[in-house]
C-alpha positions in Angstrom: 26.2 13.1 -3.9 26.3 9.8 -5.3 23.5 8.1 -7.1 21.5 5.6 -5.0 22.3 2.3 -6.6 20.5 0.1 -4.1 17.3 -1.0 -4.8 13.7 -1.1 -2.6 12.8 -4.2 -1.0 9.4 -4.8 0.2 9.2 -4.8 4.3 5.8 -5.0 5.0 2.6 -6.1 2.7 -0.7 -6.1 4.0 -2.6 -8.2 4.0 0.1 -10.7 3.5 0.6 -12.2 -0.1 -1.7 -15.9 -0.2 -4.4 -14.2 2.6 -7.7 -15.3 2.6 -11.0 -13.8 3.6 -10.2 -10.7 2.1 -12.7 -8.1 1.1 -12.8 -6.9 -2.2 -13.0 -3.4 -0.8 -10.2 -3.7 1.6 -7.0 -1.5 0.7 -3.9 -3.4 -0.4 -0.7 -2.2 1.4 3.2 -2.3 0.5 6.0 -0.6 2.7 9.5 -0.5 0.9 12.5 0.2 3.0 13.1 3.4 1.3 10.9 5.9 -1.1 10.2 4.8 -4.2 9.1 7.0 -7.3 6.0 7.6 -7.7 6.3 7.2 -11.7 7.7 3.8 -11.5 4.7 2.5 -9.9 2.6 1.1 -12.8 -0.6 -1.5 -13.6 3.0 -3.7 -15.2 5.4 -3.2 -11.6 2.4 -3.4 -9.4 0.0 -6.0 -9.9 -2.8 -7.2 -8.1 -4.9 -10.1 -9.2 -7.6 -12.2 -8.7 -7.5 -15.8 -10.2 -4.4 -14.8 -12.5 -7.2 -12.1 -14.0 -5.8 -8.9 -12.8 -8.1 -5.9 -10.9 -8.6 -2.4 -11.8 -7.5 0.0 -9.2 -5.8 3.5 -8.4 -2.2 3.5 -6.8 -1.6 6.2 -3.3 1.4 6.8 -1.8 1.7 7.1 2.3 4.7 7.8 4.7 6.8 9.9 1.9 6.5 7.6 -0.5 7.5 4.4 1.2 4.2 3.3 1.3 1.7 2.2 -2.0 -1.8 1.5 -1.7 -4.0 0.0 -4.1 
């Protein structure tokens, strides 16, 4: 088979990148169009932020891996 050459793109963030009103507490949520690896997934690929300062956090993985929450 031949290598997959074409990259993820995001589909679906929630909440929506620029939301407001947000809770601190409330799961971040990115849907790719396909799987991505689970390795690739890093504090430096994946960032979330508050003010430019950035937020601690773990990374999941939903829906065989299209999904990431922080």
């Amino acid at each position: 088979a031949s290598p997959d050459v074409t990259a993820p793109k995001v589909s679906i963030s929630d909440p929506v990148s620029g939301a407001v009103g947000v809770g601190t507490t409330s799961p971040i949520s990115v849907t790719f169009t396909e799987a991505v690896e689970p390795a690739t997934v890093t504090a430096a690929s994946f960032q979330v932020s508050v003010g430019g300062t950035p937020v601690a956090g773990s990374f999941g993985f939903l829906n065989n891996g299209t999904t990431v929450r922080f």
